[in-house]
C-alpha positions as CSV (number, residue, x, y, z in Angstrom):
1,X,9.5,6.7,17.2
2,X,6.9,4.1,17.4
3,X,3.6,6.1,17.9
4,X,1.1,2.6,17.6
5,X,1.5,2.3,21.3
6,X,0.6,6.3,21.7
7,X,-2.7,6.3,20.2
8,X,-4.9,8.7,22.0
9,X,-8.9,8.3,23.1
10,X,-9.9,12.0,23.6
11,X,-12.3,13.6,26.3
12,X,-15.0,14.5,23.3
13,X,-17.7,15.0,25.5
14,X,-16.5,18.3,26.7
15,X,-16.6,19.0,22.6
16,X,-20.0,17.5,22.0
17,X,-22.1,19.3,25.0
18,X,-20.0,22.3,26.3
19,X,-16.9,23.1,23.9
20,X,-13.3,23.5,24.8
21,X,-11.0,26.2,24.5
22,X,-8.4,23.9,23.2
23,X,-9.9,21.1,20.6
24,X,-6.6,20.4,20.0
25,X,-5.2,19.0,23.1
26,X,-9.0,17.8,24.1
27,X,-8.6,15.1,21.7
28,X,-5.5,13.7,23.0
29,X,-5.2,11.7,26.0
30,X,-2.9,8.5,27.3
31,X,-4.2,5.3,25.9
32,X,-2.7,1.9,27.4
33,X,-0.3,0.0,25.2
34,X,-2.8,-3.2,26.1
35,X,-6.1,-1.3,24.2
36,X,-4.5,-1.3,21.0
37,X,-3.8,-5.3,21.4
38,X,-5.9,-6.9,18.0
39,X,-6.7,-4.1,16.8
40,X,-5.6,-4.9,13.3
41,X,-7.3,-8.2,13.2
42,X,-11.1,-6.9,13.3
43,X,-11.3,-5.8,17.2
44,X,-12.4,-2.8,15.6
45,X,-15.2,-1.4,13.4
46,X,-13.4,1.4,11.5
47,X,-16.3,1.9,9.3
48,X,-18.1,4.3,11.7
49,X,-15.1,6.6,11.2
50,X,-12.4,7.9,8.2
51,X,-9.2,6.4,8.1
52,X,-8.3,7.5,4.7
53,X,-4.4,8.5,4.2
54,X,-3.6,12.1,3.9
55,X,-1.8,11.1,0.6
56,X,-5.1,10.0,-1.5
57,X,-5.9,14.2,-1.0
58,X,-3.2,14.7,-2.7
59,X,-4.2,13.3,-5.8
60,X,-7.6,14.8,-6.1
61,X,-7.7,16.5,-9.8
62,X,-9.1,19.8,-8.1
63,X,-6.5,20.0,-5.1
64,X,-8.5,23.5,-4.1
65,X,-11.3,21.3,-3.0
66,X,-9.2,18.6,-1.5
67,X,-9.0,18.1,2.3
68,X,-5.7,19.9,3.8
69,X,-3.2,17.2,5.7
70,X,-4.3,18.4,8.8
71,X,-8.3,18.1,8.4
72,X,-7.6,14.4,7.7
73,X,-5.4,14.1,10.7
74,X,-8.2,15.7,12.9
75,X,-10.8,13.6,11.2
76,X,-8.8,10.1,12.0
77,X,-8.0,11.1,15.3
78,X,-11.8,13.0,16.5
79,X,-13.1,10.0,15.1
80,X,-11.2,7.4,16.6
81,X,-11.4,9.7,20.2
82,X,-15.0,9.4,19.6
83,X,-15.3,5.6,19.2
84,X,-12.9,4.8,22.1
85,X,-15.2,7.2,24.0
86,X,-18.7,6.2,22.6
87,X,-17.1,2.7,22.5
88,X,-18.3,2.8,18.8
89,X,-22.0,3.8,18.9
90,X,-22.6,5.7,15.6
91,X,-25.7,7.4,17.0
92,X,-23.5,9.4,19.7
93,X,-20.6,9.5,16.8
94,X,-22.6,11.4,14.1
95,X,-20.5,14.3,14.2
96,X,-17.0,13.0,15.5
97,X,-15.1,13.6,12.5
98,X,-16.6,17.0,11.8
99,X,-15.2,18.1,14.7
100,X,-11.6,16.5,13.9
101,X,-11.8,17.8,10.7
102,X,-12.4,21.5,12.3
103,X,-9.3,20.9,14.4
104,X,-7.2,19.3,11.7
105,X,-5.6,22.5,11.5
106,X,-4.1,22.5,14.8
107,X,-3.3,18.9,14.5
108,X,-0.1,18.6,12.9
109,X,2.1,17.3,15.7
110,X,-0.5,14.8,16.2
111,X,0.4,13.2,12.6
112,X,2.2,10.1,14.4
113,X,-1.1,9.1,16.3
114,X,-3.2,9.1,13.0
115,X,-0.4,6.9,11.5
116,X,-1.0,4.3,14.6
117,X,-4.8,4.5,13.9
118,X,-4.7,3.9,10.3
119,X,-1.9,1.4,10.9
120,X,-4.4,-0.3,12.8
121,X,-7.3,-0.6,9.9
122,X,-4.7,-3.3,7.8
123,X,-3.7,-6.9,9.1
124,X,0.2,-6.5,8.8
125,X,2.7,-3.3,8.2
126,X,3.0,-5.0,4.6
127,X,-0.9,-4.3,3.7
128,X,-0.6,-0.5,5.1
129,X,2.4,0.1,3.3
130,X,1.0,-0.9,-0.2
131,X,-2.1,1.1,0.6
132,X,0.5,4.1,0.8
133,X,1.6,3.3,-2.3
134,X,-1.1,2.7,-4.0
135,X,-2.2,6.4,-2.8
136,X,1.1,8.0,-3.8
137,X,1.3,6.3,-7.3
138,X,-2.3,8.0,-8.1
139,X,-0.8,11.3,-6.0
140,X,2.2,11.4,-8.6
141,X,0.0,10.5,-12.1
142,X,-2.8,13.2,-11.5
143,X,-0.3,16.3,-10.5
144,X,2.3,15.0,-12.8
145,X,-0.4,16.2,-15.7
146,X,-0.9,19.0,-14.0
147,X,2.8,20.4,-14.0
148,X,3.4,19.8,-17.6
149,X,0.1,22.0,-17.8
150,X,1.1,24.7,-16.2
151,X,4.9,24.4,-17.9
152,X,2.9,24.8,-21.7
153,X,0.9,27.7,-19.8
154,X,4.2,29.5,-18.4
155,X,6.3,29.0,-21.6
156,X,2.7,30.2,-23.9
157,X,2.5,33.1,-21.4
158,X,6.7,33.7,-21.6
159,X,6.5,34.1,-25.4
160,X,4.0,36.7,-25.2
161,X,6.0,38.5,-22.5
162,X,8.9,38.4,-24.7
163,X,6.9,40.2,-27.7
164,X,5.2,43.3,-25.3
165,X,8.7,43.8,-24.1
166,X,9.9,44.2,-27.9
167,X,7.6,46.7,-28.4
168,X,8.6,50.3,-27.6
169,X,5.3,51.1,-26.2
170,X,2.1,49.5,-25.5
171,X,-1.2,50.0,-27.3
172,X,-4.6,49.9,-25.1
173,X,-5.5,46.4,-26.9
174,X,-1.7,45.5,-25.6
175,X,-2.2,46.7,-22.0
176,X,-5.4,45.0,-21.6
177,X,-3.5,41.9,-23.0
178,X,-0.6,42.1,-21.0
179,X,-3.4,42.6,-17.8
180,X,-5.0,39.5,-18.5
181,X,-2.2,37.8,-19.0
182,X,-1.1,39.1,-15.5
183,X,-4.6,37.8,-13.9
184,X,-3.2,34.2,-15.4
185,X,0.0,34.5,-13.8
186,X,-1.3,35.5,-10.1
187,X,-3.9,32.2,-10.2
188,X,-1.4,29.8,-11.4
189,X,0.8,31.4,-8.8
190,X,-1.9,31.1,-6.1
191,X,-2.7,27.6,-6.9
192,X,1.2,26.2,-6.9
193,X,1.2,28.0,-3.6
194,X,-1.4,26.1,-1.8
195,X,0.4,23.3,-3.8
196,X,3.3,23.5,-2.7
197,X,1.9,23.5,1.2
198,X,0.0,20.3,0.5
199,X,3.0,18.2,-0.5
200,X,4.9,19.9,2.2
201,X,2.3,18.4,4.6
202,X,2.2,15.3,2.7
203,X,5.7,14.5,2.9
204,X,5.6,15.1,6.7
205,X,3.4,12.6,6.7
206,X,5.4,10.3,4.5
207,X,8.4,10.4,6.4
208,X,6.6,9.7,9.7
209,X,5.2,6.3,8.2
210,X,8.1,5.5,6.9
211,X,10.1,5.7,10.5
212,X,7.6,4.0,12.0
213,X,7.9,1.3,9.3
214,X,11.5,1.0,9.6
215,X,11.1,0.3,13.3
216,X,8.4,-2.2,12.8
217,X,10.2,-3.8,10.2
218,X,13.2,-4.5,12.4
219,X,11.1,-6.8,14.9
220,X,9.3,-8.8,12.1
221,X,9.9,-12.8,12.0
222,X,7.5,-13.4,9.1
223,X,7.3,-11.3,5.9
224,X,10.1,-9.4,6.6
225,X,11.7,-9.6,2.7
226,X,8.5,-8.2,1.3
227,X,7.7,-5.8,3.7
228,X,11.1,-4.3,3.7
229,X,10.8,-4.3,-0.4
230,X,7.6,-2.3,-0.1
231,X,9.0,0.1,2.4
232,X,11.8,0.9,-0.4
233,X,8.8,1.0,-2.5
234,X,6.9,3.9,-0.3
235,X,10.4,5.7,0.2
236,X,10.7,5.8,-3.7
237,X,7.3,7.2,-4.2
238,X,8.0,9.9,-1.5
239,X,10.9,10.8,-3.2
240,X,9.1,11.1,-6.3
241,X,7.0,13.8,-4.6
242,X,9.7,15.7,-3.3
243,X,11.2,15.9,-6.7
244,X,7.4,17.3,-7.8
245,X,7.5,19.7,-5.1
246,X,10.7,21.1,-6.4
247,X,10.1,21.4,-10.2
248,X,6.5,23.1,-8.5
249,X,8.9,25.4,-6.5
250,X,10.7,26.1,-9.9
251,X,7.6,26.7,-11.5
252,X,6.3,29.4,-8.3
253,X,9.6,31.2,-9.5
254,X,9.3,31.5,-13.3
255,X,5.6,32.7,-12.4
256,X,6.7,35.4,-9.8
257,X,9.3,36.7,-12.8
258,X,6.6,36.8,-14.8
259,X,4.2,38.6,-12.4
260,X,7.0,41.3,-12.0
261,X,7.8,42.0,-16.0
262,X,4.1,41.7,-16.8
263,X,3.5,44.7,-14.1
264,X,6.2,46.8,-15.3
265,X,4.8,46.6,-19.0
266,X,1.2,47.7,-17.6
267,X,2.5,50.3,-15.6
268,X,4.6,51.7,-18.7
């Protein structure tokens, strides 16, 4: 599906002065294939608004104080509502992407339309594409450290298992151990869970450039070798992720073992 000609400008004033009961579906509206026409070569001032990918979330180092796929996507599409409304005063636009990044929640089928918009921030598919994979490279790096963390913390934390099992009863010192232990276990298993949903989300995302991509890519007279290599390029960096968000998966398991024989030793 090619979602650039979809892009949606959004009744915000009804969120501004009175509120809607749906934010959601306020945002969205029909917006003629002709107003997107030079966008991408300065028409518009995305400044005034965020039209950062989803992806560069991902590879926050604290992911627990990252932006969730669907804030973004609320904040690129309230803001862009906001300047097709407000036909990009920044005065009436102050608080446009706070109230996208409220909604992002709900936002998720609207993931296509913030792909058009961003699309529309770069001069050729080719210049969005590398900023993808730019994003992803940084996504893979920063949680690739992270998961060889956590495999030294679940193999440190297996070995110790291993011993209180040996033992034919615990002592206090050994309970409280085993306890702590257990508290490790649950927030490592906490934070691979909200992990796990980000790349999830992430991936979505991913695959709905990529589409969009391929379809593009199929009309282009100029650049078409290049852009085609970095669209290979994207689709091996999303691969990558997937392949993270399995050995994550892997990971939630060995910790949920570990939750359940850690529990049995406490309770004796």
């Amino acid at each position: 599906m090619n979602t650039l000609n979809k892009v949606v400008p959004a009744s915000i004033a009804c969120l501004l002065l009175t509120g809607c009961a749906n934010t959601a579906e306020s945002l969205m509206g029909a917006l003629t294939p002709e107003s997107n026409q030079g966008s991408s070569e300065g028409g518009m001032d995305f400044s005034s608004f965020e039209v950062s990918s989803p992806v560069e979330e991902l590879g926050k180092e604290d992911i627990s104080t990252a932006r969730t796929v669907g804030q973004v996507i609320g904040a690129i599409v309230g803001g862009f509502a906001c300047y097709k409304k407000f036909n990009g005063n920044t005065l009436l636009m102050a608080g446009c992407a706070t109230i996208g990044g409220i909604a992002g929640d709900k936002l998720g089928k609207y993931i296509g339309e913030a792909i058009a918009i961003r699309r529309m921030n770069y001069a050729s598919n080719y210049e969005f594409l590398e900023s993808e994979i730019e994003a992803s490279e940084n996504a893979i790096k920063t949680r690739e450290d992270e998961l060889a963390q956590t495999k030294l913390n679940i193999t440190t934390v297996e070995d110790r298992v291993e011993l209180l099992k040996s033992k034919a009863s615990l002592t206090k010192a050994e309970i409280a151990e085993a306890t702590a232990l257990l508290s490790e276990v649950k927030a490592l298993r906490e934070k691979n869970k909200m992990l796990e949903t980000r790349y999830e989300e992430t991936l979505v995302y991913l695959d709905s450039a990529l589409e969009d991509s391929e379809e593009e890519i199929a009309s282009l007279t100029e650049d078409k070798a290049k852009t085609q290599q970095a669209h290979e390029e994207l689709l091996a960096k999303r691969n990558q992720l997937s392949m993270q968000l399995a050995s994550i998966q892997t990971q939630s398991s060995q910790l949920d073992e570990q939750s359940t024989a850690l529990t049995s030793l406490i309770a004796g």
